[in-house]
FIDOLUM-417176 format. One record per atom (N, C-alpha, C): x, y, z; residue in one letter. Coordinates in steps of 0.05 Angstrom, whole numbers, plus 32768, in hexadecimal, padded with zeros to 4 digits. Layout:
<nodes>
XYZA...
</nodes>
This chain:
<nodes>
894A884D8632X893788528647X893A886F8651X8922887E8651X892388968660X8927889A8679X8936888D868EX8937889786A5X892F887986B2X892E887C86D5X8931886186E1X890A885E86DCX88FF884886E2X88E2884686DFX88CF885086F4X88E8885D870AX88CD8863871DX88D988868726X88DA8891870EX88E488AF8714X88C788BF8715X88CA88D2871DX88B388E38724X88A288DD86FFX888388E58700X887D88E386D8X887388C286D7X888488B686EAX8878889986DDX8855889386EAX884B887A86D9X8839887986DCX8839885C86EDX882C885E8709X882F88438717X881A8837872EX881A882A8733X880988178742X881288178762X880188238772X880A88178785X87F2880B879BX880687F187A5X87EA87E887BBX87F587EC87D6X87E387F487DFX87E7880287F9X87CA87ED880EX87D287F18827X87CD87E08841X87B787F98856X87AF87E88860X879B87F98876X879A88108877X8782880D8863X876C88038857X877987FC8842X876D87D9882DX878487D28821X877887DE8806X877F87F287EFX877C87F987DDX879087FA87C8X8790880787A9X8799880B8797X879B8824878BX87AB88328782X87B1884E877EX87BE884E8762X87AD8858874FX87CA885B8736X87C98876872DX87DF88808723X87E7889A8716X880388A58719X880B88B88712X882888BF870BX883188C28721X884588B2872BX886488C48748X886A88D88741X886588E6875AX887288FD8755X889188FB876AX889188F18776X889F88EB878CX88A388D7879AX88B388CA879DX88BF88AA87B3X88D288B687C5X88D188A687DEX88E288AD87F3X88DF88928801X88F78898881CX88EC88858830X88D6888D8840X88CA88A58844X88B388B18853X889D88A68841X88A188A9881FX887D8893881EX888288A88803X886C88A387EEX886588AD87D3X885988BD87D5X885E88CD87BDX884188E487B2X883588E1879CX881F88D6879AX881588D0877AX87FB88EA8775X87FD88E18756X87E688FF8750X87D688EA8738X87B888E08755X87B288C68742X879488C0874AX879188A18744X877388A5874FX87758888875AX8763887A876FX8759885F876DX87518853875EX8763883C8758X875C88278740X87408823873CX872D88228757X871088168752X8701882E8744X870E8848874AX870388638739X87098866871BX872288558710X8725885486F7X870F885B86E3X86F7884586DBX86E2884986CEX86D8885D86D4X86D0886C86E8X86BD888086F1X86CA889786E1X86E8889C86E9X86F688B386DFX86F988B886C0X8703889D86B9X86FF88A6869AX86EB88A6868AX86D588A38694X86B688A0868EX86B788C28690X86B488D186ADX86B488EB86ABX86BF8900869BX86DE88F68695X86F08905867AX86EC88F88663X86DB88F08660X86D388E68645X86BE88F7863DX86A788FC8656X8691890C8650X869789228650X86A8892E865BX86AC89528659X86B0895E867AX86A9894E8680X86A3895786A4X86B8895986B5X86C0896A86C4X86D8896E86CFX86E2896486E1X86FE896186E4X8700894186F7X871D893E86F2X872589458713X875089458712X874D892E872AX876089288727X8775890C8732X87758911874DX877F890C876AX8782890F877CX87A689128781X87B289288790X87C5892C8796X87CE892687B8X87D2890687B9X87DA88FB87CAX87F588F287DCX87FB88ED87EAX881488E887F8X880788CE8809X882288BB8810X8816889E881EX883388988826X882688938843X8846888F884CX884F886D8847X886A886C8845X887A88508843X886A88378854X885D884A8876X8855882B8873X8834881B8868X882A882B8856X881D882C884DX881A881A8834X8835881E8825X883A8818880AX884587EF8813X883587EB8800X883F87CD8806X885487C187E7X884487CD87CCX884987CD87B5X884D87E9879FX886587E48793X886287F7877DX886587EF8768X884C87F28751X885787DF8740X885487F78721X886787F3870AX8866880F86FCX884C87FF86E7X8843881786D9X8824880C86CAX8832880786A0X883687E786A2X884187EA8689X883387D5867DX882B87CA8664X882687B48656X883287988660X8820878A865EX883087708662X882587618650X88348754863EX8828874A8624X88148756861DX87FE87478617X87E687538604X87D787628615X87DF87608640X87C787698643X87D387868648X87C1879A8641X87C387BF863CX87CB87C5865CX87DC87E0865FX87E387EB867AX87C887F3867EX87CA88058695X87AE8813869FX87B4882E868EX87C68838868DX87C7884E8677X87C0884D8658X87BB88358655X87B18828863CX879E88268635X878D881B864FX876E881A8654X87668833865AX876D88448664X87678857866AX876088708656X8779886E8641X876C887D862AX875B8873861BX8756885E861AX874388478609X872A88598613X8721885C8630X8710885A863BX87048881863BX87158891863FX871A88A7864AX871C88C08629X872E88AF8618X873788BE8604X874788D88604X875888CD8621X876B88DF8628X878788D48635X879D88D78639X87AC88D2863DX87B488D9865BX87BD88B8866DX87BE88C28686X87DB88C9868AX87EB88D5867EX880088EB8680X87F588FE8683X87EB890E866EX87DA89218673X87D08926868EX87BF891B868FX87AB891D86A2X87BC891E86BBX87CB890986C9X87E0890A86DCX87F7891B86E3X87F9891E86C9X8816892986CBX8811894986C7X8803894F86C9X87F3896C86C5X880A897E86D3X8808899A86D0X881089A986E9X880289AB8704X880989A5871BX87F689AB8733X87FB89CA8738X87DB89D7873BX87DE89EC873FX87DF89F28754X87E68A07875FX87E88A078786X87D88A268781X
</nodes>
């Protein structure tokens, strides 16, 4: 194994509370003050890789959420037959959400 599963790079799920939503894309950061992911909303999934599929330009959101926010973290892996979201996602996108996530942030 490369490293513990929730080191900055990984790709993960988190559900978060008021307002209750879903967030997936790479950690960049865990603390006790709350996460930083560089990702999108799960319900945006389709939309997004629909757009990088077509050519049309379209980056991830570079977010922070504090602890009490986070209710779940869950990392994005196969479970038996059914595909991660990074799975579906290139299916869908024809790109790789490493890539795409794990990009450099430019400042």
């Amino acid at each position: 194994m490369q490293g513990a599963p929730f080191d900055p790079g990984s790709l993960v799920v988190v559900s978060l509370s008021s307002p209750r939503e879903k967030f997936w894309g790479a950690l960049l950061s865990l603390s006790s003050a709350g996460i930083s992911i560089r990702g999108i909303t799960l319900e945006a999934l389709d939309d997004f890789a629909r757009q990088l599929r077509s050519g049309d330009p379209a980056d991830p959101g570079l977010v922070f959420f504090p602890m009490h926010r986070v209710e779940r973290i869950e990392l994005d892996a196969r479970s038996g037959e059914v595909p991660s979201l990074a799975e579906r996602f290139l299916a869908k996108s024809g790109v790789s959400a490493i890539e795409v996530f794990c990009r450099e942030v430019v400042e």
